[in-house]
C-alpha positions in Angstrom: 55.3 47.4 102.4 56.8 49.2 105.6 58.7 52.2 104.5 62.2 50.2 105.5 61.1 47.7 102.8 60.6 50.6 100.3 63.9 52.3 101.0 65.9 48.9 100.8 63.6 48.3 97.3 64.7 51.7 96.0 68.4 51.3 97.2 68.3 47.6 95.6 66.9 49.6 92.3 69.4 52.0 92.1 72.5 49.7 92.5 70.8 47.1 90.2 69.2 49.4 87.3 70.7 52.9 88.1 74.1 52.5 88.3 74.4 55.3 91.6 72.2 57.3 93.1 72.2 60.9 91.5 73.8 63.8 93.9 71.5 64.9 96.7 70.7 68.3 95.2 70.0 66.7 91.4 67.3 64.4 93.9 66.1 68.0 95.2 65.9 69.6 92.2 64.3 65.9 90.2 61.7 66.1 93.5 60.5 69.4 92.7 59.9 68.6 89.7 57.8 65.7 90.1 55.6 67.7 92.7 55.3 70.3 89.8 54.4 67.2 87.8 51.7 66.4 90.2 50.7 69.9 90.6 49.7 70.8 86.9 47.9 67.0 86.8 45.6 68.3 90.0 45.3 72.1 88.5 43.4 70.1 85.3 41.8 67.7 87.4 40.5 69.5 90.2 41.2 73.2 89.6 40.4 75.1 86.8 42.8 74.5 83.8 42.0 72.6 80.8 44.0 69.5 79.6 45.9 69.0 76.6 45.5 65.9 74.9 48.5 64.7 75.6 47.5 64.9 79.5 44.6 63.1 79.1 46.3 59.9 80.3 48.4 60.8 83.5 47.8 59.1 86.3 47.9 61.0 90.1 49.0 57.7 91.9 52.0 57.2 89.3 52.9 60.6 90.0 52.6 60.3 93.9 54.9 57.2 93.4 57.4 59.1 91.3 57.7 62.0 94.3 57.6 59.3 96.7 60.7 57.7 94.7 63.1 60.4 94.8 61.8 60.9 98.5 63.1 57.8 99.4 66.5 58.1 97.2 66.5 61.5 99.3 66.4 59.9 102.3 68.6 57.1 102.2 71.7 59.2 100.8 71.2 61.3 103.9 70.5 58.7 106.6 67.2 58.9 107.1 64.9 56.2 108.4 61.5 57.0 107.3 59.7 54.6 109.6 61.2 56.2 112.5 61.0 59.9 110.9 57.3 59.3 110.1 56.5 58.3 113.7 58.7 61.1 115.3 56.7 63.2 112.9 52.9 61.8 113.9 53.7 62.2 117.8 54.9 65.9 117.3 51.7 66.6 115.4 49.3 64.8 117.9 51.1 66.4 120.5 51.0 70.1 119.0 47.7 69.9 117.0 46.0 67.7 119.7 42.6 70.6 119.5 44.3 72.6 116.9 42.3 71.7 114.1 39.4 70.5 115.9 38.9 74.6 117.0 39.3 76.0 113.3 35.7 77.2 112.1 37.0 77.0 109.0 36.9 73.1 109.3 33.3 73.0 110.7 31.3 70.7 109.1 29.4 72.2 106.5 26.0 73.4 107.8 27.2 74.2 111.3 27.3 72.2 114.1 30.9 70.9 116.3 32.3 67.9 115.8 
Protein backbone atom coordinates (compact mmCIF):
# COMPACT_ATOMS: atom_id res chain seq x y z
CA UNK A 1 0.00 0.00 0.00
CA UNK A 2 1.55 3.47 -1.24
CA UNK A 3 0.95 6.03 1.47
CA UNK A 4 -1.90 7.84 -1.02
CA UNK A 5 -3.73 4.45 -0.76
CA UNK A 6 -3.41 4.65 3.10
CA UNK A 7 -4.64 8.22 3.35
CA UNK A 8 -7.67 7.66 0.89
CA UNK A 9 -8.25 4.10 3.27
CA UNK A 10 -8.23 6.28 6.37
CA UNK A 11 -10.33 9.13 4.90
CA UNK A 12 -12.75 6.33 3.42
CA UNK A 13 -12.76 4.97 7.38
CA UNK A 14 -13.57 8.09 8.88
CA UNK A 15 -16.54 9.04 6.61
CA UNK A 16 -17.85 5.43 6.63
CA UNK A 17 -17.24 4.29 10.47
CA UNK A 18 -16.26 7.66 12.16
CA UNK A 19 -18.76 9.99 11.31
CA UNK A 20 -15.87 13.18 10.93
CA UNK A 21 -12.61 13.37 11.54
CA UNK A 22 -11.90 14.73 15.20
CA UNK A 23 -10.40 18.53 15.30
CA UNK A 24 -6.77 18.75 14.36
CA UNK A 25 -5.48 19.42 17.85
CA UNK A 26 -7.76 16.39 19.51
CA UNK A 27 -5.59 14.30 16.45
CA UNK A 28 -2.31 16.04 18.21
CA UNK A 29 -3.19 15.44 21.47
CA UNK A 30 -4.77 11.45 20.49
CA UNK A 31 -1.07 11.15 18.61
CA UNK A 32 0.84 11.82 21.56
CA UNK A 33 -0.86 9.61 23.20
CA UNK A 34 -0.34 6.69 21.18
CA UNK A 35 3.50 7.40 20.97
CA UNK A 36 3.23 7.41 24.83
CA UNK A 37 1.36 4.15 24.26
CA UNK A 38 4.25 2.81 22.24
CA UNK A 39 6.78 4.28 24.52
CA UNK A 40 5.80 2.50 27.94
CA UNK A 41 5.33 -0.98 25.56
CA UNK A 42 9.27 -0.51 24.49
CA UNK A 43 10.31 0.81 28.14
CA UNK A 44 8.99 -3.08 29.25
CA UNK A 45 10.22 -4.67 26.29
CA UNK A 46 13.50 -3.34 25.72
CA UNK A 47 14.30 -0.95 28.70
CA UNK A 48 14.19 -1.65 32.07
CA UNK A 49 10.62 -1.69 33.46
CA UNK A 50 8.65 -4.56 34.37
CA UNK A 51 5.18 -5.49 32.82
CA UNK A 52 1.94 -5.68 34.40
CA UNK A 53 -0.10 -8.46 33.50
CA UNK A 54 -2.37 -6.70 31.81
CA UNK A 55 0.56 -5.61 29.27
CA UNK A 56 1.64 -8.84 28.68
CA UNK A 57 -0.38 -8.91 25.44
CA UNK A 58 0.35 -5.56 23.55
CA UNK A 59 1.58 -5.67 20.38
CA UNK A 60 4.47 -2.89 19.04
CA UNK A 61 3.18 -3.18 15.33
CA UNK A 62 -0.53 -2.52 16.53
CA UNK A 63 0.74 0.33 18.27
CA UNK A 64 2.98 1.64 15.31
CA UNK A 65 -0.37 1.31 13.24
CA UNK A 66 -2.39 3.27 15.73
CA UNK A 67 0.32 6.36 15.59
CA UNK A 68 0.54 5.83 12.02
CA UNK A 69 -3.42 6.24 11.97
CA UNK A 70 -3.89 9.49 13.56
CA UNK A 71 -0.70 10.45 11.36
CA UNK A 72 -2.47 10.05 8.44
CA UNK A 73 -5.93 11.65 9.79
CA UNK A 74 -3.31 14.47 10.67
CA UNK A 75 -2.21 14.81 7.49
CA UNK A 76 -5.10 14.75 5.32
CA UNK A 77 -7.13 17.46 7.41
CA UNK A 78 -4.11 19.72 6.80
CA UNK A 79 -3.31 18.95 3.15
CA UNK A 80 -0.58 16.88 3.28
CA UNK A 81 0.50 14.32 0.76
CA UNK A 82 2.67 11.92 2.53
CA UNK A 83 4.18 10.34 -0.61
CA UNK A 84 5.37 13.55 -1.76
CA UNK A 85 6.28 14.84 2.05
CA UNK A 86 8.19 11.49 2.60
CA UNK A 87 10.25 11.92 -0.57
CA UNK A 88 10.92 15.73 -0.01
CA UNK A 89 11.93 14.46 3.41
CA UNK A 90 14.51 11.44 2.15
CA UNK A 91 16.29 13.97 -0.44
CA UNK A 92 16.80 16.62 2.34
CA UNK A 93 18.29 13.96 4.55
CA UNK A 94 20.55 12.40 1.85
CA UNK A 95 21.50 15.62 0.89
CA UNK A 96 22.37 17.00 4.50
CA UNK A 97 23.54 13.70 6.19
CA UNK A 98 25.19 12.42 2.92
CA UNK A 99 28.79 11.63 5.52
CA UNK A 100 27.01 12.84 8.55
CA UNK A 101 26.46 9.61 10.16
CA UNK A 102 28.96 7.69 8.34
CA UNK A 103 31.79 10.22 10.49
CA UNK A 104 30.09 9.60 14.05
CA UNK A 105 32.43 7.27 16.19
CA UNK A 106 29.73 6.71 18.03
CA UNK A 107 28.24 4.57 15.10
CA UNK A 108 31.48 2.61 14.49
CA UNK A 109 30.95 -0.83 14.25
CA UNK A 110 31.48 -2.44 17.35
CA UNK A 111 35.19 -3.55 17.65
CA UNK A 112 36.64 -0.73 15.62
CA UNK A 113 37.20 -0.65 12.22
CA UNK A 114 35.38 2.13 9.32
CA UNK A 115 32.72 1.25 7.46
Amino acid sequence: MTLAELQKQVDLWIKTHGVRYFDEMTNLAVLMEEVGELARLFARKFGEQSSKSSEKDQDIADEMADILFVLTCLANQTGVDLDNAMEQNLAKKTQRDADRHKANEKLMPKGGGKW
